[in-house]
PAMILUM-377950 format. One record per atom (N, C-alpha, C): residue number from 1; z, x, y. Coordinates in Angstrom, 1 decimal, m for minus. Each point is the difference from the previous one (the first is absolute). Layout:
! residues N
site seq->NUM | w->Z | u->X | v->Y
...
END
This chain:
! residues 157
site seq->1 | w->0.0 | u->0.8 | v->m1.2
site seq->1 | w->0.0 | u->m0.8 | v->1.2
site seq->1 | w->0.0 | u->0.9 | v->1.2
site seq->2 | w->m1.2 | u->0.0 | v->0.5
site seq->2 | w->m0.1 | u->0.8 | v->1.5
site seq->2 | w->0.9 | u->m1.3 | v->1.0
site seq->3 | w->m0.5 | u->0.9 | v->1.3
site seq->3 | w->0.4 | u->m0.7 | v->1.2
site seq->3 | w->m0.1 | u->m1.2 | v->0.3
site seq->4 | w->m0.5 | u->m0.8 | v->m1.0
site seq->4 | w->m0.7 | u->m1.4 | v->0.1
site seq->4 | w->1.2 | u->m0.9 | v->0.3
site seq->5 | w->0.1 | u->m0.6 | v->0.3
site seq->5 | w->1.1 | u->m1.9 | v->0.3
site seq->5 | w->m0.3 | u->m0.2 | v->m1.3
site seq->6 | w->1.4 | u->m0.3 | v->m0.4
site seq->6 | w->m0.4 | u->m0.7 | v->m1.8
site seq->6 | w->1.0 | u->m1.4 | v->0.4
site seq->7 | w->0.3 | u->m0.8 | v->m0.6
site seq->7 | w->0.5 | u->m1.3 | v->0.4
site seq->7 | w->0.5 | u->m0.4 | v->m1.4
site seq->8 | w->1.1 | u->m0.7 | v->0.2
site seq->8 | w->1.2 | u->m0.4 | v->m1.3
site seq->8 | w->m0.8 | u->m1.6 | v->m0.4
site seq->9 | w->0.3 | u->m0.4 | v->m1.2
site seq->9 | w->m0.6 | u->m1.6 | v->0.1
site seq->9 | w->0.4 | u->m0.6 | v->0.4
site seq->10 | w->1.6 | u->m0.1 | v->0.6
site seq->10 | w->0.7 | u->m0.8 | v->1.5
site seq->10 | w->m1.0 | u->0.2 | v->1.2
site seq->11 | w->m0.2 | u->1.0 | v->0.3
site seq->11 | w->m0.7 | u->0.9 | v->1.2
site seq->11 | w->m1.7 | u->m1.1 | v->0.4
site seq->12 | w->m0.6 | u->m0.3 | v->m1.6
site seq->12 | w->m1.0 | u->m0.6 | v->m0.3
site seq->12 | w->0.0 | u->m1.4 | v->0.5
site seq->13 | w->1.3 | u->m0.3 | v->m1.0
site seq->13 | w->0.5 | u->m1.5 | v->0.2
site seq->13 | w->0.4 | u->m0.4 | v->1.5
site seq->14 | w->0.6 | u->0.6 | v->0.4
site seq->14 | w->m0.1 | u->m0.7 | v->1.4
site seq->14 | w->m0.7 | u->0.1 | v->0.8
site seq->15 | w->m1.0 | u->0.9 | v->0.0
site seq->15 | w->m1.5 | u->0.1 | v->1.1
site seq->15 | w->m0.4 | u->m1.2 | v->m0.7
site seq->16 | w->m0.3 | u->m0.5 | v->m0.8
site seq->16 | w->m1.3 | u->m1.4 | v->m0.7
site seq->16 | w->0.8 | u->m1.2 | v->m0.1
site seq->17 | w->1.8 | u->0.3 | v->0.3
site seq->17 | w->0.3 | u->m1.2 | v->0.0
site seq->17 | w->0.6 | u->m1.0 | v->m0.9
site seq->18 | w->0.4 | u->0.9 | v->m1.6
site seq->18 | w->0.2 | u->0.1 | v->m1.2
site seq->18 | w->0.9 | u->0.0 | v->m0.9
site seq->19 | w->0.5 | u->m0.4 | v->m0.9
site seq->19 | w->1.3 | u->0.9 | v->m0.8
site seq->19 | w->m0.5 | u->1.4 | v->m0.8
site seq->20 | w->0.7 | u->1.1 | v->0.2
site seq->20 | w->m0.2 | u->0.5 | v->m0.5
site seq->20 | w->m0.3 | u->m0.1 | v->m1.8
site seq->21 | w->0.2 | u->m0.7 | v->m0.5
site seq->21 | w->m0.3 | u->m0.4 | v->m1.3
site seq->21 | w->m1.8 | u->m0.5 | v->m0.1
site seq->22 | w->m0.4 | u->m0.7 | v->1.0
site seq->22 | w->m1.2 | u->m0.4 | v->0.3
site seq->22 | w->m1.0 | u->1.3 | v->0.1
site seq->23 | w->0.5 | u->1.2 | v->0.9
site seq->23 | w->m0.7 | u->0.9 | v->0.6
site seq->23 | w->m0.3 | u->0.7 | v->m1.8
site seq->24 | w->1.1 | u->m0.1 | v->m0.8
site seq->24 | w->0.2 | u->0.8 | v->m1.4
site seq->24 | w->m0.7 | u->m0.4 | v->m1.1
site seq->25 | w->m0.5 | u->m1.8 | v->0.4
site seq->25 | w->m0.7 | u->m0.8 | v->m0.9
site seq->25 | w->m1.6 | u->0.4 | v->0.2
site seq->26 | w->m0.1 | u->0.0 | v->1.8
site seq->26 | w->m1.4 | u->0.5 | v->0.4
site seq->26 | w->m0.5 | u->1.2 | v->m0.7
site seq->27 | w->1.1 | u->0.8 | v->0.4
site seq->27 | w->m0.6 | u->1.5 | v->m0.7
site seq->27 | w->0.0 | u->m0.1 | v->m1.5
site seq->28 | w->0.9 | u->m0.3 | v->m0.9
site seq->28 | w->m0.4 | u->m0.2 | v->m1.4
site seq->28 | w->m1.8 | u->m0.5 | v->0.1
site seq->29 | w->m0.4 | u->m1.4 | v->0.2
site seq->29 | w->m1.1 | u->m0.2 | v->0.0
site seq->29 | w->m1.1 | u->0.8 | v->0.7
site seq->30 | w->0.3 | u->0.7 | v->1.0
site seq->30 | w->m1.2 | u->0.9 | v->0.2
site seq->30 | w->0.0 | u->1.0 | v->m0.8
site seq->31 | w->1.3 | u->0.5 | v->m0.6
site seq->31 | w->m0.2 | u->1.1 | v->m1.1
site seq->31 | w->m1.3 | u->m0.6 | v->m1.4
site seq->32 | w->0.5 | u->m1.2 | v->m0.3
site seq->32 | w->m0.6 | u->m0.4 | v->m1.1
site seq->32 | w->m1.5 | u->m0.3 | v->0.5
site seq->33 | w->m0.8 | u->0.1 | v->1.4
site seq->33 | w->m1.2 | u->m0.2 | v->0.0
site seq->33 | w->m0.3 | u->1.5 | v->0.5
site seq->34 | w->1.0 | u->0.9 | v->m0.2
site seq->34 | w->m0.8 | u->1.6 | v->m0.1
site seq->34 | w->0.1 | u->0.7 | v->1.9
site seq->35 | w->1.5 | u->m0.5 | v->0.5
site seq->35 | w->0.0 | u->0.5 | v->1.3
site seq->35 | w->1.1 | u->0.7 | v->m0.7
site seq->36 | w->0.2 | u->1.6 | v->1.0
site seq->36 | w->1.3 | u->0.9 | v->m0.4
site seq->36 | w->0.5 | u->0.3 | v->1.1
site seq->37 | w->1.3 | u->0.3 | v->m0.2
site seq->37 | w->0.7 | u->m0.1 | v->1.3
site seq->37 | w->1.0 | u->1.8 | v->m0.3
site seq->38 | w->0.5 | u->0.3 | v->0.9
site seq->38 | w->1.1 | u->0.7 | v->m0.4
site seq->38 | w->1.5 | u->0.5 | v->m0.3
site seq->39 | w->0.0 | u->0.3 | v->m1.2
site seq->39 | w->1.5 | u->m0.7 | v->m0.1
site seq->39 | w->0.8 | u->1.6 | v->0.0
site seq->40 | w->1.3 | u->m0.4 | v->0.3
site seq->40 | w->1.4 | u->1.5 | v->m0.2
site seq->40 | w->0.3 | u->0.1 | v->m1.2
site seq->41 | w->0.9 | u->1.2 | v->0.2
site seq->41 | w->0.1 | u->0.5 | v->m1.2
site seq->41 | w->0.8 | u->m1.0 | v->m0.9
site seq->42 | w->0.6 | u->m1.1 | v->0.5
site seq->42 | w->0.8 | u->m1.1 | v->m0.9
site seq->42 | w->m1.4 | u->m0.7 | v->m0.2
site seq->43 | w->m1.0 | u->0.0 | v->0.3
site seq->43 | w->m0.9 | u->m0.6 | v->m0.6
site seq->43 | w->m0.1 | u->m1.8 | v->0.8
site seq->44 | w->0.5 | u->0.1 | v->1.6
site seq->44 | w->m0.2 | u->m0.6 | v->0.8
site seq->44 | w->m0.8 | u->m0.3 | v->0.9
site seq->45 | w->m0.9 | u->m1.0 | v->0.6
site seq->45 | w->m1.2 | u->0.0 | v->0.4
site seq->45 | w->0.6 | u->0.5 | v->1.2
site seq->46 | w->m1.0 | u->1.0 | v->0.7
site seq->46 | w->m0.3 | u->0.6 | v->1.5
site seq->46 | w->m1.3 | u->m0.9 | v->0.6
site seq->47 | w->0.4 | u->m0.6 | v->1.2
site seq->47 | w->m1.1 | u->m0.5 | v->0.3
site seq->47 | w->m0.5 | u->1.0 | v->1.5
site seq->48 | w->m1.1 | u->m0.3 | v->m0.2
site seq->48 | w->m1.2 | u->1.3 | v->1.1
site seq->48 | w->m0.3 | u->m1.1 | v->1.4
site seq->49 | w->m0.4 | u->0.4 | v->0.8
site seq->49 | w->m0.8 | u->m1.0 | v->1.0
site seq->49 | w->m1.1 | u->m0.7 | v->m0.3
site seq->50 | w->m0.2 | u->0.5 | v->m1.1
site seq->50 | w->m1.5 | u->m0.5 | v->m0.4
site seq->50 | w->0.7 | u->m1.0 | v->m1.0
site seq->51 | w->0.9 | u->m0.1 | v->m0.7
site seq->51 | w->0.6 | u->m0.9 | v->m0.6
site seq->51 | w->0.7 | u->m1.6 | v->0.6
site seq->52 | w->0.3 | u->0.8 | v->1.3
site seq->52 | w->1.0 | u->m1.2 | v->0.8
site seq->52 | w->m1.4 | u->m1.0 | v->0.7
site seq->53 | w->m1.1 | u->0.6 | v->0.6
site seq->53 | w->m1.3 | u->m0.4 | v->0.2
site seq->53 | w->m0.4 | u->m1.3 | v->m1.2
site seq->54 | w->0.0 | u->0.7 | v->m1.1
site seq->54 | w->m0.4 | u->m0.9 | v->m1.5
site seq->54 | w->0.9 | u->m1.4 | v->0.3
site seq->55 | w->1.2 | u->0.3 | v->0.2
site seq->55 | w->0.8 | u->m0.9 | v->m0.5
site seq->55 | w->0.0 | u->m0.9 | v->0.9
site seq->56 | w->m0.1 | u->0.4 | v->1.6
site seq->56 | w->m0.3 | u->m0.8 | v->1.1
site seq->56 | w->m1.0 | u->m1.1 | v->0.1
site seq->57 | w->m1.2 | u->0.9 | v->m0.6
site seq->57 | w->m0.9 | u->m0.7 | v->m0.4
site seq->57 | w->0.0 | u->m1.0 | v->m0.8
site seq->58 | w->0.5 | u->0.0 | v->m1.4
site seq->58 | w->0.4 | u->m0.8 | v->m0.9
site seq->58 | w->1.0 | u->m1.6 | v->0.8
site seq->59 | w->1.0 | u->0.6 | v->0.8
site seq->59 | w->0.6 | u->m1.0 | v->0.7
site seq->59 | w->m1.1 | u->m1.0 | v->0.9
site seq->60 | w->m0.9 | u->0.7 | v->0.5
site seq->60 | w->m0.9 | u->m0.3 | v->1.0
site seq->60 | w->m0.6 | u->m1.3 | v->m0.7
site seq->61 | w->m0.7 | u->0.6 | v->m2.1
site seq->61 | w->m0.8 | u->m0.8 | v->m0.3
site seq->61 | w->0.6 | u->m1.2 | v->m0.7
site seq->62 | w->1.1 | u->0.1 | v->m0.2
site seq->62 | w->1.1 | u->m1.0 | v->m0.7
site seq->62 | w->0.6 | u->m1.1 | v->1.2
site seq->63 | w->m0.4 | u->0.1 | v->1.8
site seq->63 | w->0.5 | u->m0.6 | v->0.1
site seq->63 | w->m1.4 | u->m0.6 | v->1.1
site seq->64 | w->m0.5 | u->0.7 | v->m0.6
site seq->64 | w->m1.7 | u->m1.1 | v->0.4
site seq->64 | w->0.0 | u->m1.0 | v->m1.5
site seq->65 | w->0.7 | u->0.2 | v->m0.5
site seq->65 | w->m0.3 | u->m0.9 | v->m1.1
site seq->65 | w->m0.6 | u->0.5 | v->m1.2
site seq->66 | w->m0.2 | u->0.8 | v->m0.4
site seq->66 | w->m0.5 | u->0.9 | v->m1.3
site seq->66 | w->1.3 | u->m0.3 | v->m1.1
site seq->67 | w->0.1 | u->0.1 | v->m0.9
site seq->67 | w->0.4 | u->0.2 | v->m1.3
site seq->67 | w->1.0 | u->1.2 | v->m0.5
site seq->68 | w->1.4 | u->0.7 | v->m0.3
site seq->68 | w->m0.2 | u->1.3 | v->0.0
site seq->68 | w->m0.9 | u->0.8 | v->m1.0
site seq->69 | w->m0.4 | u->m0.8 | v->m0.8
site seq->69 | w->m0.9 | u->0.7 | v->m1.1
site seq->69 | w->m1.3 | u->0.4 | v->0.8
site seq->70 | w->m0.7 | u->m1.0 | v->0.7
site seq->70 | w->m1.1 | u->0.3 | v->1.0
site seq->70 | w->0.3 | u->1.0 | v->1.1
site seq->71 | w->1.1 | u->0.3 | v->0.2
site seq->71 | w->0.3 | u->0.9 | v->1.0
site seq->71 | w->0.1 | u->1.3 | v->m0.6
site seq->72 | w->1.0 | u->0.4 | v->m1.1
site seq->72 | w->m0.1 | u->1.1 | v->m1.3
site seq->72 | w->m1.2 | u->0.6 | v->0.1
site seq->73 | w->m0.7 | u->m1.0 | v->m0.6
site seq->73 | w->m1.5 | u->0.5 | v->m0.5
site seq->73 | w->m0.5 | u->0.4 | v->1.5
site seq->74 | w->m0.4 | u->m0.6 | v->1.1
site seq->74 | w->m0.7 | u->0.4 | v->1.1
site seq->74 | w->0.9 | u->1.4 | v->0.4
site seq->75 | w->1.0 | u->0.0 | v->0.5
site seq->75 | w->0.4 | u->1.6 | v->m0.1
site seq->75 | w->0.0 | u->1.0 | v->m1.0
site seq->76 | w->0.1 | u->m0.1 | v->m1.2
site seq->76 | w->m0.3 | u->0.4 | v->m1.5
site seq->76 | w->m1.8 | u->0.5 | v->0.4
site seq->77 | w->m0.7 | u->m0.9 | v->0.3
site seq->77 | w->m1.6 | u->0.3 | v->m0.4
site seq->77 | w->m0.3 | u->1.4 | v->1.5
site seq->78 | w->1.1 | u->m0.3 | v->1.3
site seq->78 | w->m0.4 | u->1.1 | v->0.7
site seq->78 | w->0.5 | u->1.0 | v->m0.7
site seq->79 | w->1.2 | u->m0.1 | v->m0.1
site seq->79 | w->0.7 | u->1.9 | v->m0.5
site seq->79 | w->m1.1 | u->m0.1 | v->m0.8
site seq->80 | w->m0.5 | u->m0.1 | v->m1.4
site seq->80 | w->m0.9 | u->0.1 | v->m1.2
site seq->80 | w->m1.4 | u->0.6 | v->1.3
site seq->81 | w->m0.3 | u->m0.2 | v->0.7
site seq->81 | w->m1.4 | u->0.0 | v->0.2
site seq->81 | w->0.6 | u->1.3 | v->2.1
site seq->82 | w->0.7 | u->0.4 | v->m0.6
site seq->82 | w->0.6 | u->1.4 | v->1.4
site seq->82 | w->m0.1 | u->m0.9 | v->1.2
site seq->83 | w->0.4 | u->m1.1 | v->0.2
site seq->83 | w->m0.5 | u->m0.4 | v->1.1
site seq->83 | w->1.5 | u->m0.3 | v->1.3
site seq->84 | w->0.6 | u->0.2 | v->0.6
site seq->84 | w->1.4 | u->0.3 | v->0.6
site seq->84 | w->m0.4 | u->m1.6 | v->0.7
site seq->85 | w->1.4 | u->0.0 | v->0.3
site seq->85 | w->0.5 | u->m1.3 | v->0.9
site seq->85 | w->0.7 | u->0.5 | v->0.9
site seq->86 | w->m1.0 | u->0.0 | v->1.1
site seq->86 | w->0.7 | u->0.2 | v->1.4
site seq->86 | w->1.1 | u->m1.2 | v->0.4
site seq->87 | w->0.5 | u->0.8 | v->0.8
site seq->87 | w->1.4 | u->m0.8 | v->0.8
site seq->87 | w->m1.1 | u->m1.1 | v->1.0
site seq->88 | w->m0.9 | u->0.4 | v->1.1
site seq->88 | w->m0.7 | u->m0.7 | v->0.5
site seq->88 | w->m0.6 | u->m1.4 | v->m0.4
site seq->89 | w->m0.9 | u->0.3 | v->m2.0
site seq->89 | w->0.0 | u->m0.8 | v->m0.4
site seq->89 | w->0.4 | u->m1.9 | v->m0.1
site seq->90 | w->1.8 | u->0.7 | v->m0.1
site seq->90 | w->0.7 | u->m1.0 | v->m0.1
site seq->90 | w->0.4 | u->m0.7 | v->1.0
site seq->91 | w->0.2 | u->0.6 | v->1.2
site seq->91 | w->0.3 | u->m0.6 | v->1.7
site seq->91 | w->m1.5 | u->m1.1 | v->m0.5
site seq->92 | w->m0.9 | u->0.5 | v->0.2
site seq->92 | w->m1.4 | u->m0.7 | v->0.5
site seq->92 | w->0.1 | u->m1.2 | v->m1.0
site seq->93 | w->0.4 | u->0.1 | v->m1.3
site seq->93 | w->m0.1 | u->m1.1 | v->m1.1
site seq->93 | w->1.0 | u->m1.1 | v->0.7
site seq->94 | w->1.2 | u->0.7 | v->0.7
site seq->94 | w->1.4 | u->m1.2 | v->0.1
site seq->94 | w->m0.4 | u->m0.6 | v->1.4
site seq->95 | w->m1.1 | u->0.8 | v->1.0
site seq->95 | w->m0.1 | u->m0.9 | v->1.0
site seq->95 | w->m1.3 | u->m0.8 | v->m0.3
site seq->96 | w->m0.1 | u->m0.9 | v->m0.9
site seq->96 | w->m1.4 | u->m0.8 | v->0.0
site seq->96 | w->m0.1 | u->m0.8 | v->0.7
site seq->97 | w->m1.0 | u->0.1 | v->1.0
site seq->97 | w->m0.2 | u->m1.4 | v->1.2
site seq->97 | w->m0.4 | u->m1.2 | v->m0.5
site seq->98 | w->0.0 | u->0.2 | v->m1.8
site seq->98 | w->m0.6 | u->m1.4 | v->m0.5
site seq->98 | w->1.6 | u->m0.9 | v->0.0
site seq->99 | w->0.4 | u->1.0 | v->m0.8
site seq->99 | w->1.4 | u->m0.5 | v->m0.2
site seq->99 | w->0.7 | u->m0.5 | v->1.1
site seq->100 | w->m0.1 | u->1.0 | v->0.7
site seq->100 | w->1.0 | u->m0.6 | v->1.4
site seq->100 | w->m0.3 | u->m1.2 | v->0.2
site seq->101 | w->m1.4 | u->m0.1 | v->0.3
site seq->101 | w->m0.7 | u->m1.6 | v->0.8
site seq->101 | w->0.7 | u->m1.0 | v->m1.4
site seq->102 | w->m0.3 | u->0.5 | v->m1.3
site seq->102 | w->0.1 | u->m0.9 | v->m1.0
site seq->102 | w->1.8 | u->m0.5 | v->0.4
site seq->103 | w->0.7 | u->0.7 | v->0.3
site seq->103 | w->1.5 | u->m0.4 | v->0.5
site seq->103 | w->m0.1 | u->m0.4 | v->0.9
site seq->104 | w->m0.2 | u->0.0 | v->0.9
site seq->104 | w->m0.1 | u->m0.6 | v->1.5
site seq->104 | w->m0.8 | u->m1.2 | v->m0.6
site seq->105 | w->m0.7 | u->m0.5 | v->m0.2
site seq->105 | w->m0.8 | u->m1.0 | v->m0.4
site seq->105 | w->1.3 | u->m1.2 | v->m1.0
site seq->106 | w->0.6 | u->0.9 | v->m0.8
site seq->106 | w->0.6 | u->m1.1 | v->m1.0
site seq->106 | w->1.6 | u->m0.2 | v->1.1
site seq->107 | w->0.6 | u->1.2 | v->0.6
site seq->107 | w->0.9 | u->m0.5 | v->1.2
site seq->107 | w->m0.7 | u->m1.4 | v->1.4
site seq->108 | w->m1.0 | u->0.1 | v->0.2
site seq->108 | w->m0.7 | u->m0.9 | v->0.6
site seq->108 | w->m0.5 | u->m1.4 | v->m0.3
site seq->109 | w->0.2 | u->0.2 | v->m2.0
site seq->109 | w->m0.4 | u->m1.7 | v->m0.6
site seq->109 | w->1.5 | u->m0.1 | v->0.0
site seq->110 | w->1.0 | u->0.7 | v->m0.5
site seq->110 | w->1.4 | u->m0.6 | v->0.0
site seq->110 | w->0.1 | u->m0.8 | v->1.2
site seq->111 | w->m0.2 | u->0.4 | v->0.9
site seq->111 | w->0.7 | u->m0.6 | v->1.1
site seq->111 | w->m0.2 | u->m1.3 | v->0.7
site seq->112 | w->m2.0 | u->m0.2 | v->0.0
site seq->112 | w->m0.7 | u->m0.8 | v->m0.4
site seq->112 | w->0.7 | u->m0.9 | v->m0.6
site seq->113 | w->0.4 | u->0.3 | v->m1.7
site seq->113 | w->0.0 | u->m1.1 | v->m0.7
site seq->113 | w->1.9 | u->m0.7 | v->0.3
site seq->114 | w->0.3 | u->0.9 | v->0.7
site seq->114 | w->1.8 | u->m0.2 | v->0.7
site seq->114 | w->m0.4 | u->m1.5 | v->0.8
site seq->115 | w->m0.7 | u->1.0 | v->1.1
site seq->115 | w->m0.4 | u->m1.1 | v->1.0
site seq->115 | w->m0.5 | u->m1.7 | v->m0.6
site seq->116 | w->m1.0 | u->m0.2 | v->m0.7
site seq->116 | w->m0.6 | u->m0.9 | v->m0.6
site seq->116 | w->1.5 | u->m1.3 | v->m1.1
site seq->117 | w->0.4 | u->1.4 | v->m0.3
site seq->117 | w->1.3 | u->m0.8 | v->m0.1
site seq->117 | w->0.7 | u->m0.7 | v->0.5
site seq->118 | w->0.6 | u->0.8 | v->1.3
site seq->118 | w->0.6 | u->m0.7 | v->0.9
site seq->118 | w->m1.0 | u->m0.9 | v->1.3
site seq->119 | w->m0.7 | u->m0.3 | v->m0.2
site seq->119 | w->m0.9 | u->m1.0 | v->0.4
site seq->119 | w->0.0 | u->m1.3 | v->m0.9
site seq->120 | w->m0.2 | u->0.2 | v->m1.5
site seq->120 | w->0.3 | u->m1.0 | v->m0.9
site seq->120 | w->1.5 | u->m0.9 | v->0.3
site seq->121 | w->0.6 | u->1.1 | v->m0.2
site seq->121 | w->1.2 | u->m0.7 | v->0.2
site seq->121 | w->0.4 | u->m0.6 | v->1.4
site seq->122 | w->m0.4 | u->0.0 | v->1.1
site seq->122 | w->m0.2 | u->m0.8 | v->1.2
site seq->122 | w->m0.2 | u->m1.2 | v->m0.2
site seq->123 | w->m1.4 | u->0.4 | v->m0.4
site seq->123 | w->m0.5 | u->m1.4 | v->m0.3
site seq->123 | w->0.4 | u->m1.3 | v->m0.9
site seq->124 | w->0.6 | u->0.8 | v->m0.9
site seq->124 | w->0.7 | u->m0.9 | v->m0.9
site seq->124 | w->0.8 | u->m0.7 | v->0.6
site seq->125 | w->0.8 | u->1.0 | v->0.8
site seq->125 | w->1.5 | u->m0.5 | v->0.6
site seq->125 | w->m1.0 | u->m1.1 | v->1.2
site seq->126 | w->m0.8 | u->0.4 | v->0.8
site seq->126 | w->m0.4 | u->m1.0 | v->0.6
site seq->126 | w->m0.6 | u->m1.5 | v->m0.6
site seq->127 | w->m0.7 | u->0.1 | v->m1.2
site seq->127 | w->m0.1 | u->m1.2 | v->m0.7
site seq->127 | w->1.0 | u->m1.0 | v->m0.6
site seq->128 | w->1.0 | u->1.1 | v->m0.3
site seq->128 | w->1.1 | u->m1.1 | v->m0.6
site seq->128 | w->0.5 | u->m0.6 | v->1.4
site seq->129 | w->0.2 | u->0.8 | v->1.1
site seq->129 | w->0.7 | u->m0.7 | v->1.1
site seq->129 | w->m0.5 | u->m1.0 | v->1.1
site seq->130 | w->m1.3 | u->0.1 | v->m1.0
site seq->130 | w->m1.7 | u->m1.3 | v->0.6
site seq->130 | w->0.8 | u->m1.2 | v->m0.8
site seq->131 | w->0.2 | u->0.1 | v->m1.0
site seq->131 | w->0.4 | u->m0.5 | v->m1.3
site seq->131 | w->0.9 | u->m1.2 | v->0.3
site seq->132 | w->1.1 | u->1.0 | v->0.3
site seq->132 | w->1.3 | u->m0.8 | v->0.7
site seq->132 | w->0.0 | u->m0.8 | v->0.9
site seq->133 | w->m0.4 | u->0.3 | v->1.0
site seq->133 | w->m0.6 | u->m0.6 | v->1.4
site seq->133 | w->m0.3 | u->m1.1 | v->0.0
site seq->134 | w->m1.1 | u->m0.3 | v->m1.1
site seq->134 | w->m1.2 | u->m0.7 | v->m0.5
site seq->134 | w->1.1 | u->m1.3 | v->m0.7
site seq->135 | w->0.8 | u->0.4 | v->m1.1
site seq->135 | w->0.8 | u->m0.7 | v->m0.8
site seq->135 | w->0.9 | u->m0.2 | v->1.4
site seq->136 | w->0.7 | u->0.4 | v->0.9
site seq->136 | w->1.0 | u->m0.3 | v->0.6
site seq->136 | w->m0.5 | u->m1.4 | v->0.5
site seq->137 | w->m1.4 | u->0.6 | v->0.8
site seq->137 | w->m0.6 | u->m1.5 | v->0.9
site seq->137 | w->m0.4 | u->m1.2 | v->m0.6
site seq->138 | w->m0.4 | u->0.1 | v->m1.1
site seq->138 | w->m0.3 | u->m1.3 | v->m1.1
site seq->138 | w->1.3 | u->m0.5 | v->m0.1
site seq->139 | w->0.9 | u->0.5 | v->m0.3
site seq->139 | w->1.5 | u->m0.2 | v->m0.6
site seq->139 | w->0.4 | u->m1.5 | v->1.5
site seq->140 | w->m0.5 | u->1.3 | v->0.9
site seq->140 | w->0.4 | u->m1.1 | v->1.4
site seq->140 | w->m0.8 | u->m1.3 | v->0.1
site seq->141 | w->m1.2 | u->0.8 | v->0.0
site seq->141 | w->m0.6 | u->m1.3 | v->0.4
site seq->141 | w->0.3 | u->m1.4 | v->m0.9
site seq->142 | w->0.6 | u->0.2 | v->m1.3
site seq->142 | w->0.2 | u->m1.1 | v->m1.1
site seq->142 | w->1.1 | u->m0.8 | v->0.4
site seq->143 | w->0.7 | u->1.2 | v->1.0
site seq->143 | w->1.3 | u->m0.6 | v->0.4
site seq->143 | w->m0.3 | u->m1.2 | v->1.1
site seq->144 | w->m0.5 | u->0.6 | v->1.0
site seq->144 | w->m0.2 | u->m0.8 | v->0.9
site seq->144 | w->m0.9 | u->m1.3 | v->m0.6
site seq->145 | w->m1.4 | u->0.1 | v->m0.8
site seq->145 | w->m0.1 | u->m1.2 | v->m0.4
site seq->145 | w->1.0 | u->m0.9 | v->m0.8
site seq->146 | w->0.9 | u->0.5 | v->m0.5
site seq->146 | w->0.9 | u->m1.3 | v->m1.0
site seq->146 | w->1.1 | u->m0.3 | v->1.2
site seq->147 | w->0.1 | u->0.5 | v->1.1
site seq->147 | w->0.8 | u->m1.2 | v->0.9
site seq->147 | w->m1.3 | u->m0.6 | v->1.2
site seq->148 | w->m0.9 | u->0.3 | v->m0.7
site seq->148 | w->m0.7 | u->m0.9 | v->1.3
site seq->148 | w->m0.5 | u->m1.1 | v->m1.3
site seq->149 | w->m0.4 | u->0.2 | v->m0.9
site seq->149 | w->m0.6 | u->m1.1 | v->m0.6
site seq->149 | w->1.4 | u->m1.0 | v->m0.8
site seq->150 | w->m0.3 | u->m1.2 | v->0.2
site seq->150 | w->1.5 | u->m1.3 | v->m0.1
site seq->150 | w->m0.4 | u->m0.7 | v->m1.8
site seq->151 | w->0.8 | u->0.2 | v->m0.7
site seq->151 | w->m0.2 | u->m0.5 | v->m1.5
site seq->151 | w->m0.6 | u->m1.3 | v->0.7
site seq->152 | w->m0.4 | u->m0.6 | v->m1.4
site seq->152 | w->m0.9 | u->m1.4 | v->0.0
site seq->152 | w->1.4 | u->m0.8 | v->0.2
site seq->153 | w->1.2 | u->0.4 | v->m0.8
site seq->153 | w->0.9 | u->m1.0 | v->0.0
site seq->153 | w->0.7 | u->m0.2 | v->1.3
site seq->154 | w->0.0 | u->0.7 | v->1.0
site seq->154 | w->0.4 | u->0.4 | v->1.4
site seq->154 | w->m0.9 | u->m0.8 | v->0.5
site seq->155 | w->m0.8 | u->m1.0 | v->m0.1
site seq->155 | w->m1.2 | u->m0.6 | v->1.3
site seq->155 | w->0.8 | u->m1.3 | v->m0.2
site seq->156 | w->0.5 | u->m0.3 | v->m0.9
site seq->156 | w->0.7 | u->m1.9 | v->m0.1
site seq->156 | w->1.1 | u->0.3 | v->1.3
site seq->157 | w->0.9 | u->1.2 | v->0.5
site seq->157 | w->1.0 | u->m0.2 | v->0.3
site seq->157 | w->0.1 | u->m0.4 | v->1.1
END
C-alpha cells in the first residue's frame, strides 16, 4: 500500500449512505462477478479511490431505480473491461434535469390534486347548506299554508 487513501468499509458506508454490512454484501458480489479489491494482511478489504467511485456509482444506479444485481453487473462489466469510474461521472448521473423536472412535476400534481380536493369539499359543504335552506323554506312555507287554509269542518262554525 503506497501513499494512496485507502478507506475502511465504514469509511465506504457512509460516503453512499449505507450499513456497513450492505457496503460488505456489495463487495462480496462484485467479487463473484470478477472485481478485486485490496485486502490487509488480516485479509480485510482496502478500499482505493477508484473503489469508493464504483460504489458511489452503484449507489447512483440503485437509486435511479436499477436492481442491485443490475447495478453488480454494470460496475462488474466496467472493472472486467479496464474501464474506471470517475468521481465526475457520478455528480453528472445524480444531477439529472430529467429527474429533477420529473420531481418538480409530481411536487406540482400533489398540490394540484390538494387543491382540487379542497375545492370538492367546498362545494359539497356548499350543497348540503343549499340543501338545508331549501328544506328549511319548504318546512316554512307548509307552515304558513296550514294556518292559512281553515278544515272543511271549520266553514259550519
Amino acid at each position: 500500500m503506497t501513499g494512496t487513501k485507502m478507506y475502511s468499509t465504514g469509511e465506504i458506508a457512509k460516503r453512499i449512505r449505507v450499513e456497513p454490512v450492505t457496503v460488505r454484501k456489495y463487495a462480496q458480489m462484485l467479487e463473484e462477478k470478477g472485481y478485486e479489491f485490496e485486502k490487509d494482511q488480516k485479509g480485510w478489504r482496502r478500499f482505493k479511490n477508484t473503489d469508493l467511485y464504483a460504489f458511489e456509482h452503484l449507489a447512483t444506479l440503485r437509486h435511479g431505480g436499477l436492481s442491485v444485481e443490475e447495478s453488480i453487473e454494470s460496475i462488474a462489466s466496467l472493472y472486467r473491461q479496464n474501464l474506471s469510474i470517475l468521481h465526475t461521472d457520478t455528480t453528472i448521473q445524480s444531477d439529472n434535469p430529467l429527474k429533477n423536472f420529473i420531481e418538480t412535476q409530481l411536487e406540482f400534481n400533489q398540490k394540484i390534486l390538494e387543491r382540487l380536493d379542497q375545492q370538492e369539499k367546498r362545494q359539497n359543504q356548499r350543497d348540503q347548506n343549499l340543501i338545508n335552506v331549501m328544506n328549511q323554506s319548504l318546512e316554512t312555507q307548509k307552515q304558513i299554508a296550514s294556518t292559512q287554509h281553515k278544515k272543511w269542518w271549520k266553514f259550519w262554525k
